[in-house]
Backbone as numpy.savetxt, mean C-alpha at the origin, in Angstrom:
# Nx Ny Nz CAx CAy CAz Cx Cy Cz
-3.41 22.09 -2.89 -2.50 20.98 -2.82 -1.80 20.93 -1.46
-1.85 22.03 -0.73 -0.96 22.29 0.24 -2.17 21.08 1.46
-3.14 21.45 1.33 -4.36 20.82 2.71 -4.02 19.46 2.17
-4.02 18.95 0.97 -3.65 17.74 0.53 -2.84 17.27 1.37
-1.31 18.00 0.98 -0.28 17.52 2.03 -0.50 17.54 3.16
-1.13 18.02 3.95 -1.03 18.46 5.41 -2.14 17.07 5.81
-3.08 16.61 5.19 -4.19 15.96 5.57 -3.13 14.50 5.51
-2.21 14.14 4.17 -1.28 12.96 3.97 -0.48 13.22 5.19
-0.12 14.25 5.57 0.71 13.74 6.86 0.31 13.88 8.07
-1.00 14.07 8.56 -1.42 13.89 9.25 -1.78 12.29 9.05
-2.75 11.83 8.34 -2.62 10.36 8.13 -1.79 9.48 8.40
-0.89 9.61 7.80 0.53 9.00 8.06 0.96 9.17 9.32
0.76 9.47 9.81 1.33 9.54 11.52 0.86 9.19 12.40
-0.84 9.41 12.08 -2.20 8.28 12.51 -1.54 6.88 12.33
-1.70 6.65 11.19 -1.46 5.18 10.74 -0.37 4.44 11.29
0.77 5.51 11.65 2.02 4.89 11.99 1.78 4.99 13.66
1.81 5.94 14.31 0.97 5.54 15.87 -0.03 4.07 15.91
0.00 3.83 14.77 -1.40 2.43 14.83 -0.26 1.51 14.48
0.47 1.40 13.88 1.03 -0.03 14.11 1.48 -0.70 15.71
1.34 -0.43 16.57 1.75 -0.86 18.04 0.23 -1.96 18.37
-0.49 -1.37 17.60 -1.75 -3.17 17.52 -1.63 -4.16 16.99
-0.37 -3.58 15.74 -0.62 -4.73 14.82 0.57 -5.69 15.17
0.86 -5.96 16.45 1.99 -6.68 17.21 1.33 -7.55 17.81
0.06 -7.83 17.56 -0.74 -9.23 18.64 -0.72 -10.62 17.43
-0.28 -9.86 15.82 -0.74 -11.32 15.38 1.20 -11.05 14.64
1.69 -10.29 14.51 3.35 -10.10 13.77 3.95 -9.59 15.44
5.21 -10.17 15.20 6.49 -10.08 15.75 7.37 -8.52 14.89
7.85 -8.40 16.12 8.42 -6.69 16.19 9.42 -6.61 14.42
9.90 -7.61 13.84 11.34 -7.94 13.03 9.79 -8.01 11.96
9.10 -8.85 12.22 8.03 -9.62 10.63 7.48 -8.12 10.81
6.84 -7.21 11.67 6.20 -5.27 11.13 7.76 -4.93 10.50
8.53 -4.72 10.71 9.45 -3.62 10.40 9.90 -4.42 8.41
10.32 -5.58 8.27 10.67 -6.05 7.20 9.31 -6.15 6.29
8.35 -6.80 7.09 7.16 -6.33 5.72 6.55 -4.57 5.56
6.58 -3.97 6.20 6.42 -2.79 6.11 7.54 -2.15 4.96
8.54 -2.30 5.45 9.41 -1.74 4.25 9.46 -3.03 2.61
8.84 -4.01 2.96 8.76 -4.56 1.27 7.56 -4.00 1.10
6.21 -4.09 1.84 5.35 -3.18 1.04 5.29 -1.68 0.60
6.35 -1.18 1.40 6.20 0.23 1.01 7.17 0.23 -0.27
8.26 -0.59 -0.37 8.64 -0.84 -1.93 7.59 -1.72 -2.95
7.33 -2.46 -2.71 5.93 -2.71 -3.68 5.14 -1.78 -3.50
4.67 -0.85 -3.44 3.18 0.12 -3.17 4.27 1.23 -4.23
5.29 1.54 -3.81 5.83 2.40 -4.69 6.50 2.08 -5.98
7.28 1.05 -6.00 7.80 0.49 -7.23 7.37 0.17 -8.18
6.32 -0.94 -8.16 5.42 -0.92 -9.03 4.22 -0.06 -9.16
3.93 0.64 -8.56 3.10 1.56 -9.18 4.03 2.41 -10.62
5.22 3.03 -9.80 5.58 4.65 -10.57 6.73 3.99 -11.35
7.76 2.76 -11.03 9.02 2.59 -11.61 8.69 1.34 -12.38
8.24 0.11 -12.13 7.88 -0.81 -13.13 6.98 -0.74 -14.32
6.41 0.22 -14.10 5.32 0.71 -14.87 5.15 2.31 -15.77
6.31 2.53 -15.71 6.72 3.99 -15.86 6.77 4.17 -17.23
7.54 3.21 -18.04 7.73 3.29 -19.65 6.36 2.96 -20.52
5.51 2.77 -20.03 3.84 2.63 -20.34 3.29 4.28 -20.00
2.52 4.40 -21.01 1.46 5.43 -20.94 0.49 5.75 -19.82
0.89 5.54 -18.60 0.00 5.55 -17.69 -0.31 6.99 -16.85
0.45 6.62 -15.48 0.27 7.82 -14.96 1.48 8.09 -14.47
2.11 9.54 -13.73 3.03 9.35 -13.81 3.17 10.91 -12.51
4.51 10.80 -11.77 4.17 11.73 -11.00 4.91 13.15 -11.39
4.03 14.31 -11.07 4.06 15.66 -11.62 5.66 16.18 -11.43
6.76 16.72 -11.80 7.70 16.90 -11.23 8.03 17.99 -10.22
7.34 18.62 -9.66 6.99 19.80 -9.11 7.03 19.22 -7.57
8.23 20.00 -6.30 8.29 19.03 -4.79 6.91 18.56 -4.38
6.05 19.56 -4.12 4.71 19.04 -3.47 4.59 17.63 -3.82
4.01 18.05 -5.11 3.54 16.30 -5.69 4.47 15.32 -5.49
5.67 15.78 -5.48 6.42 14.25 -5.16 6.57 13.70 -3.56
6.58 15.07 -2.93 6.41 14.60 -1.22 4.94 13.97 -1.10
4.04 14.46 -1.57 2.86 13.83 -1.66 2.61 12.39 -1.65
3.52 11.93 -3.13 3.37 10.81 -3.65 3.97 10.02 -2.61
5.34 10.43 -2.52 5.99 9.47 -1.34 5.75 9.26 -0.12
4.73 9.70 0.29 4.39 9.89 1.58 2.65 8.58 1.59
2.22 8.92 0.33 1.10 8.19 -0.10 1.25 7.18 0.24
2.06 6.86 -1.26 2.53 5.31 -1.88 3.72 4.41 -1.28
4.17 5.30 -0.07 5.40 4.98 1.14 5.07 4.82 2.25
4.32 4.98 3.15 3.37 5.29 4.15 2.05 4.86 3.74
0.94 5.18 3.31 -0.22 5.29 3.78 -0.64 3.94 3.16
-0.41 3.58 2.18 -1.09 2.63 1.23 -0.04 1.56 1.82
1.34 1.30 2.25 1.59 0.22 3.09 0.97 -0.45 4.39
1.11 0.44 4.98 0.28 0.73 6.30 -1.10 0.22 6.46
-1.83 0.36 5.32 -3.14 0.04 4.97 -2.73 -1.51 4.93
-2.03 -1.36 4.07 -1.60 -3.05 3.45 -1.57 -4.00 4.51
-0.48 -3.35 5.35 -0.04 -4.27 6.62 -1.55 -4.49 7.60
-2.05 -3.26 7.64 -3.59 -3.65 8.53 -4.13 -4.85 7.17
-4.57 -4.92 6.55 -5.05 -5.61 5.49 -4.54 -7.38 6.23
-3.43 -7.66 5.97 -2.70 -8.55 6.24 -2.88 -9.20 7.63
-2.96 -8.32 8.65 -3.07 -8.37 9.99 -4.56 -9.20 10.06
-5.38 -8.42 8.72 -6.85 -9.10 9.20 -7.00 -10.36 8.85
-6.19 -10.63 7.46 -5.35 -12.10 7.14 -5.13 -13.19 8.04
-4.70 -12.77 8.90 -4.22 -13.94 10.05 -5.12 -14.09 11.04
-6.29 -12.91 11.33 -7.01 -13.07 12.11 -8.04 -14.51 11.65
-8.75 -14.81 12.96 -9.29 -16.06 12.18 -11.16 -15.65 12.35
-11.42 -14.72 10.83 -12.51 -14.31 10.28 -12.99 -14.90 9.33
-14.37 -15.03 9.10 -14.81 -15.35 7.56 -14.14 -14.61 6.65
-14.02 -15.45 5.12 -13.14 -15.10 4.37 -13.76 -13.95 3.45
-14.85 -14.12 3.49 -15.98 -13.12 2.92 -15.20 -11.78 2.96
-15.21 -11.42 4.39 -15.06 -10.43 5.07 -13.52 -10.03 4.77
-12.42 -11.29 4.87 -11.16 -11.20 4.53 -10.71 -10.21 3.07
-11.73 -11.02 1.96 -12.00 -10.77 0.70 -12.59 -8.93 0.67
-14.06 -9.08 1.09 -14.23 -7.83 1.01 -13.39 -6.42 1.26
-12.62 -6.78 2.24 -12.06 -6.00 3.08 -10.84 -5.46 1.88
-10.56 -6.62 1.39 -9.13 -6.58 -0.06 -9.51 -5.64 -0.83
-11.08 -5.67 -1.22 -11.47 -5.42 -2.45 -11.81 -3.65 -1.88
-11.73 -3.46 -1.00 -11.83 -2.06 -0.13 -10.40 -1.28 -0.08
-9.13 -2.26 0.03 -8.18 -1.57 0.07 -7.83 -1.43 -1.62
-8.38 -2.07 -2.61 -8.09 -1.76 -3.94 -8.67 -0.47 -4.16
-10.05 -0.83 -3.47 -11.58 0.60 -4.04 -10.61 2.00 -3.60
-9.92 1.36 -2.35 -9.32 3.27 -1.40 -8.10 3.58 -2.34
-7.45 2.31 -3.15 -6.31 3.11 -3.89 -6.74 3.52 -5.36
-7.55 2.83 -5.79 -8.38 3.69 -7.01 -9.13 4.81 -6.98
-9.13 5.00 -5.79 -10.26 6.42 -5.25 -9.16 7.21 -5.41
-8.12 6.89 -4.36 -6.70 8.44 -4.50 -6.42 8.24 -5.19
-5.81 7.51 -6.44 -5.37 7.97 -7.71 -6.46 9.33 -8.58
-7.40 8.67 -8.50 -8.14 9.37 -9.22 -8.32 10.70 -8.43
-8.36 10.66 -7.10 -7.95 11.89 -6.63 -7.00 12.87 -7.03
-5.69 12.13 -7.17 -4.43 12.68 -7.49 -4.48 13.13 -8.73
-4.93 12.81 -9.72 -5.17 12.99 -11.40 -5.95 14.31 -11.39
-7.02 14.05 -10.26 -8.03 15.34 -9.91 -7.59 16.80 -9.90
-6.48 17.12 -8.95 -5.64 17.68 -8.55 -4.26 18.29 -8.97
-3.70 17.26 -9.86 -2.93 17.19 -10.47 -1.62 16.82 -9.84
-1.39 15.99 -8.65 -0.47 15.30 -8.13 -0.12 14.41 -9.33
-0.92 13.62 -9.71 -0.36 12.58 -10.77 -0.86 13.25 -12.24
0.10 12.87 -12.96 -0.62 13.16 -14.85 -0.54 11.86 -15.87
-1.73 11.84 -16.14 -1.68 11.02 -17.22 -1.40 11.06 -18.87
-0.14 10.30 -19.44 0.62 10.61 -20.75 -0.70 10.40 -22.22
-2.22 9.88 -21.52 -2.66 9.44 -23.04 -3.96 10.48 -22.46
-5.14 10.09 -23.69 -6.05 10.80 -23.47 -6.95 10.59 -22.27
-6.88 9.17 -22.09 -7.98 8.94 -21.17 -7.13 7.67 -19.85
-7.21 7.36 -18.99 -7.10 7.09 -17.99 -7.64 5.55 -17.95
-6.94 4.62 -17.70 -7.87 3.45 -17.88 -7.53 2.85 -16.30
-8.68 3.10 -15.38 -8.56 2.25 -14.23 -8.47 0.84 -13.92
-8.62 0.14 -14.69 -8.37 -1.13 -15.09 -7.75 -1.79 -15.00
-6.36 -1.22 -15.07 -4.79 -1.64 -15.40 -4.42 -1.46 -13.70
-4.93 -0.07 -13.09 -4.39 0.02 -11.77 -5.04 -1.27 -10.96
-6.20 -1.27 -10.72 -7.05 -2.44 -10.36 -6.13 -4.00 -10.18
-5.82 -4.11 -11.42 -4.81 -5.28 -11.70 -3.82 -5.09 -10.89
-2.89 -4.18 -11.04 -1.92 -3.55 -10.28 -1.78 -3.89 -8.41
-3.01 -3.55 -8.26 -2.78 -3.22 -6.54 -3.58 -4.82 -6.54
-4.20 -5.61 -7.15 -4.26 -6.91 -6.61 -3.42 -7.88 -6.77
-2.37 -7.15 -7.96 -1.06 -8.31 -8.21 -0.28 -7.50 -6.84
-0.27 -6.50 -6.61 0.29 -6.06 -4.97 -0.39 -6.69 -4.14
-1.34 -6.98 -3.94 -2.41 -7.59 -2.51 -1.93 -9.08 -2.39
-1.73 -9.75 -3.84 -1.34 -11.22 -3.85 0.13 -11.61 -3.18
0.77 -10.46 -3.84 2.40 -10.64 -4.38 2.62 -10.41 -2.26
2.22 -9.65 -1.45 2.26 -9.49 -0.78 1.88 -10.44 0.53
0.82 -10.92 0.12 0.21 -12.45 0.76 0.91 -13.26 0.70
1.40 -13.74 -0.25 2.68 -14.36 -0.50 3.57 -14.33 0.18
4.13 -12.81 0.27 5.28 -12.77 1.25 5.01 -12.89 2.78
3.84 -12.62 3.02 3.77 -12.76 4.72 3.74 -14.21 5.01
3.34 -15.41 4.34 3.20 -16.63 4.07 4.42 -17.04 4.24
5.25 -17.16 3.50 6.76 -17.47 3.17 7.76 -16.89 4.40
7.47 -15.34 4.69 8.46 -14.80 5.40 8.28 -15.12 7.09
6.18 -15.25 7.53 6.24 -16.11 8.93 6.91 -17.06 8.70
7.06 -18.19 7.79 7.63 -19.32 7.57 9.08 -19.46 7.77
9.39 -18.53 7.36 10.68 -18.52 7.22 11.39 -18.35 8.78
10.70 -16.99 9.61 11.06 -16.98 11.15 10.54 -17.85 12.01
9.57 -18.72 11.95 9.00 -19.56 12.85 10.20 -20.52 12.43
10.93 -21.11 12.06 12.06 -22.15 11.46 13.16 -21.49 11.98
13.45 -20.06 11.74 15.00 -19.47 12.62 14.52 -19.27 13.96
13.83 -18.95 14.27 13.65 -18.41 15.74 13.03 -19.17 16.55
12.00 -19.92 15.82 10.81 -20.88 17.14 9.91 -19.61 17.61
9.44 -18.89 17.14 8.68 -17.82 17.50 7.32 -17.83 16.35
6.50 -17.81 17.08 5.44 -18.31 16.15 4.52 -16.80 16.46
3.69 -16.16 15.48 3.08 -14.93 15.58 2.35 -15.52 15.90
């Protein structure tokens, strides 16, 4: 569990050295405010909206929780925000799409990692990936949404257009 951690924060520091690219299509204020709503969506609804359901749930033991927070706080935002970035780029949507359905595949992969391991535990017998699936695309939407609304919102206060 320990290489676990060490590999998550190495990642995370990768990823966060990488946001200084993602400033050609977001403004310095639109990275810092969507970064911190996705890293509260990536974490909230995963572990706190969803918590009183039989799902999964995180181990109480520090590792696993620095783990988790470092995951579902960092890495899987981060992802998000690249995700988003490719959003605005002007690509086939194919590719837009696929690319979504890649950042769902990478967070169903580490869960099931985490279950592997025992970072996360699940309260029933069996594990239904299904529900997460749903989960991180009502995050992928809920999030689209907000970059939509929130450029909108600064191109109208500022005259600054990403």
């Amino acid at each position: 569990m320990i290489t676990t951690l060490l590999v998550v924060i190495l990642v995370s520091l990768l990823l966060g050295s990488s946001l200084y690219y993602v400033k050609q299509k977001f403004i310095k204020l639109e990275v810092i405010i969507t970064l911190l709503f996705l890293s509260f969506l990536c974490q909230h609804i995963n572990f706190k909206l969803f918590s009183a359901y039989e799902r999964l749930a995180v181990k109480e033991d520090l590792i696993p929780r620095v783990l988790s927070y470092l995951h579902f706080g960092i890495v899987l935002p981060i992802l998000l925000l690249w995700l988003l970035y490719i959003w605005r780029k002007k690509i086939a949507i194919i590719y837009k799409v696929l690319l979504s359905f890649l950042w769902i595949g990478m967070d169903l992969l580490s869960k099931q990692v985490y279950v592997s391991i025992n970072v996360l535990t699940s309260n029933t017998d069996s594990w239904y990936p299904i529900i997460d699936v749903c989960i991180s695309l009502f995050i992928l939407l809920l999030s689209l949404l907000f970059m939509r609304i929130f450029s909108t919102i600064l191109e109208k206060e500022s005259g600054v257009s990403p």
